[in-house]
C-alpha positions as a printed Julia matrix, in Angstrom:
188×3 Matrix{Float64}:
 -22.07   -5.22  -15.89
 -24.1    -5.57  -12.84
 -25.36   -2.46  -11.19
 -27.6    -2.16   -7.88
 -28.64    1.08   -6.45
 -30.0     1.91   -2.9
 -31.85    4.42   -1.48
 -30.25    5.81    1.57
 -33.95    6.84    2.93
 -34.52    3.13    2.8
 -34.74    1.04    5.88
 -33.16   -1.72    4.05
 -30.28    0.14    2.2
 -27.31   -1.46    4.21
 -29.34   -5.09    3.76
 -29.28   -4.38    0.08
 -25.38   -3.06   -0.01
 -24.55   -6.78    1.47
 -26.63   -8.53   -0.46
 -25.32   -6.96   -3.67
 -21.36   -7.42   -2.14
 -22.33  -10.7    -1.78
 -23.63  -11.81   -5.26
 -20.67   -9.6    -6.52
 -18.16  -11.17   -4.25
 -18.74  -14.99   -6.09
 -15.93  -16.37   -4.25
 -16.51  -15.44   -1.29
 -13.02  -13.94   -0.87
 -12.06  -11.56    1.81
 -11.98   -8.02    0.32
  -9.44   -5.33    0.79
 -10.9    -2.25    1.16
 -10.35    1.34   -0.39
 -11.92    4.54    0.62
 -11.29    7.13   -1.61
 -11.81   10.75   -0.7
 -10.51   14.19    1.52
 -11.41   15.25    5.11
 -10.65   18.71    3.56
 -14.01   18.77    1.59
 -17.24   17.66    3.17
 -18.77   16.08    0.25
 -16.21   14.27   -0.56
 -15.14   12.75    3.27
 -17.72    9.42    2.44
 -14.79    7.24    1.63
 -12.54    7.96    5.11
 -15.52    8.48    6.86
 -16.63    4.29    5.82
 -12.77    3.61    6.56
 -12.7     5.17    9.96
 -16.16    3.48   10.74
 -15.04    0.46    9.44
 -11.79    0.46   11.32
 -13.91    1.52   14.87
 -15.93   -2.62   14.27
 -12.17   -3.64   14.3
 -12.66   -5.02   11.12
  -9.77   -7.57   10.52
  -9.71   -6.81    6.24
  -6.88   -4.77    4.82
  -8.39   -0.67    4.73
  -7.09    1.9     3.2
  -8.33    5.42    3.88
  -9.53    6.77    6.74
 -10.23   10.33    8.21
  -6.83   10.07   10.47
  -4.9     8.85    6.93
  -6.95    9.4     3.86
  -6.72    8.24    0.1
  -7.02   11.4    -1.87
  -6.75   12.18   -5.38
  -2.76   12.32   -5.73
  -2.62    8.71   -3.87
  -4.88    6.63   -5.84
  -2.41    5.51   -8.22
   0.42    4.73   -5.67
  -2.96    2.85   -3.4
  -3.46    1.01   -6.32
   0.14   -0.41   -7.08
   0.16   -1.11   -3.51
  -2.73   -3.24   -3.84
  -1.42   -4.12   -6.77
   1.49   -5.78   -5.48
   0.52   -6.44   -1.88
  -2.92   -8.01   -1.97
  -2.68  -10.16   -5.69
  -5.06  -12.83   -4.9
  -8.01  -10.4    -3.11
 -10.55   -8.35   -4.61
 -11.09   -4.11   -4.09
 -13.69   -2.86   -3.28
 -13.12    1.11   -3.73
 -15.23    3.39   -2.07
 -16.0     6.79   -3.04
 -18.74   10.1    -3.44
 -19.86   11.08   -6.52
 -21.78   13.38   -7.97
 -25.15   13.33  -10.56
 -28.03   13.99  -11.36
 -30.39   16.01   -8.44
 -32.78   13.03   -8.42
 -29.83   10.52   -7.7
 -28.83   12.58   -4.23
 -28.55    9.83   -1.95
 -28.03    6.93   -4.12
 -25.68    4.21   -3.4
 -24.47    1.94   -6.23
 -22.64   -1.09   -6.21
 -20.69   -2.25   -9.08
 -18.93   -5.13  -10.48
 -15.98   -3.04  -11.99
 -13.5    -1.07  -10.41
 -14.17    3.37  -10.18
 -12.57    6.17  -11.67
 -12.27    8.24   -8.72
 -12.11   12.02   -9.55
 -14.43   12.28  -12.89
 -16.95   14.5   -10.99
 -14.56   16.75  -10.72
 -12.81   16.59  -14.47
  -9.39   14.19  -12.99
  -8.32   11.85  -14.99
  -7.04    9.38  -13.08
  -6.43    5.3   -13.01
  -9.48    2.89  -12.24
  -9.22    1.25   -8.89
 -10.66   -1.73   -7.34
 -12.67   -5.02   -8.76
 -15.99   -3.82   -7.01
 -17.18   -0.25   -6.44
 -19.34    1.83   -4.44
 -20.69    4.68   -4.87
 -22.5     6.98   -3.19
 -24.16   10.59   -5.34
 -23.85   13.0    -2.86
 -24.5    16.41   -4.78
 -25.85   17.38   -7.97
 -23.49   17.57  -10.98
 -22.97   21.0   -12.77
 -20.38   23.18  -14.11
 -18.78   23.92  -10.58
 -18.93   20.51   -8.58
 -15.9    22.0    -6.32
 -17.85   24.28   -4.56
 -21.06   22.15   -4.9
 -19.09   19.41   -2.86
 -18.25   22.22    0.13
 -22.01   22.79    0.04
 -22.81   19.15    1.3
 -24.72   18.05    3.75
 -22.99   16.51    6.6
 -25.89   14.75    7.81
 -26.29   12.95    4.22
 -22.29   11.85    3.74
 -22.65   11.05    7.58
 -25.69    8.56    7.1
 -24.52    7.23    3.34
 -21.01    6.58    5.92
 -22.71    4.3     7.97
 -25.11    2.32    5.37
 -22.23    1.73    3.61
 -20.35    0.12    6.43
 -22.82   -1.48    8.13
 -23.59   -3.45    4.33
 -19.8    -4.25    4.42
 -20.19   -5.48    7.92
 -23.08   -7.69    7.44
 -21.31   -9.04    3.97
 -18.23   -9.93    6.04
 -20.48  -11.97    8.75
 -21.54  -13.75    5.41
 -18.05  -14.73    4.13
 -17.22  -16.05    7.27
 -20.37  -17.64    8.2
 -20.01  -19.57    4.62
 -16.18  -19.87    4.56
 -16.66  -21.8     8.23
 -19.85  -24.05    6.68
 -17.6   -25.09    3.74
 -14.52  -25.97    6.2
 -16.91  -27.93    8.35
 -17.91  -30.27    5.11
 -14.38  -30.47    4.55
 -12.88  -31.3     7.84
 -16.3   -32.78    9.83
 -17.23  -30.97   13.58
């Protein structure tokens, strides 16, 4: 399993988040998006806050979750029939907080396997996605609830925006590839 963690203090975090989407992404396939999470609970708003930015750059990709429409806990089964059945020959990337150790406040990971969206909080729900990212927003203990209410805005805020500026750049990539491949194929 690959795994690639950024700093979000970092200059370069959103540099390494496409870099790491695009040694993931092999095929250089267009991605449908899925930002897990609840506008209820601060902590765990990352996933419609990337949605909602990533919708704002009119991002053409599929994206599911946003602030105005979120994925939350209850959907992410139904989301992922839906992708499921709607999107067979993409790849997922699923987007969501997490929580660990006080050290790892700030880290974003990127993964080559799908997420299990809810374990910081003791749900047991399905895994979702091909590629993952997430981003440790609080420290993990016995009451990870509450600890989520105590985020900072300012850090889901920021993680937000690394995280969909990486996507951003990674999409400039596909397409800036994709059109170099159909120009060997078909001439200028």
């Amino acid at each position: 399993m690959e795994n690639y963690s950024f700093n979000i203090y970092n200059n370069y975090c959103s540099n390494g988040i496409c870099a790491a989407l695009d040694t993931l992404n092999k095929n250089k396939v267009n991605p449908v998006f899925i930002c897990i999470g609840s506008d209820l609970v601060l902590g765990d708003s990352l996933g419609p806050l990337v949605g909602t930015f990533l919708k704002d750059k009119n991002i053409p990709n599929y994206i599911y979750g946003t602030l105005k429409a979120p994925i939350t806990a209850k959907e992410v089964n139904y989301a992922g029939e839906l992708i499921e059945n709607t999107h067979q020959n993409s790849i997922c990337i699923a987007i969501d907080a997490a929580v660990g150790e006080a050290g790892d406040i700030g880290l974003i990971r990127v993964v080559d396997k799908g997420l299990k969206p809810g374990l910081g909080v003791n749900k047991n729900l399905n895994q979702i996605g091909d590629i993952s990212i997430i981003a440790v927003v609080a420290e993990k203990s016995l009451r990870n609830e509450s600890l989520l209410n105590l985020t900072r805005l300012n850090l889901v805020y920021k993680m937000a925006k690394e995280i969909s500026n990486g996507i951003e750049k990674h999409l400039k990539n596909i397409t800036t590839y994709n059109d170099q491949q159909n120009e060997k194929l078909y001439g200028a």
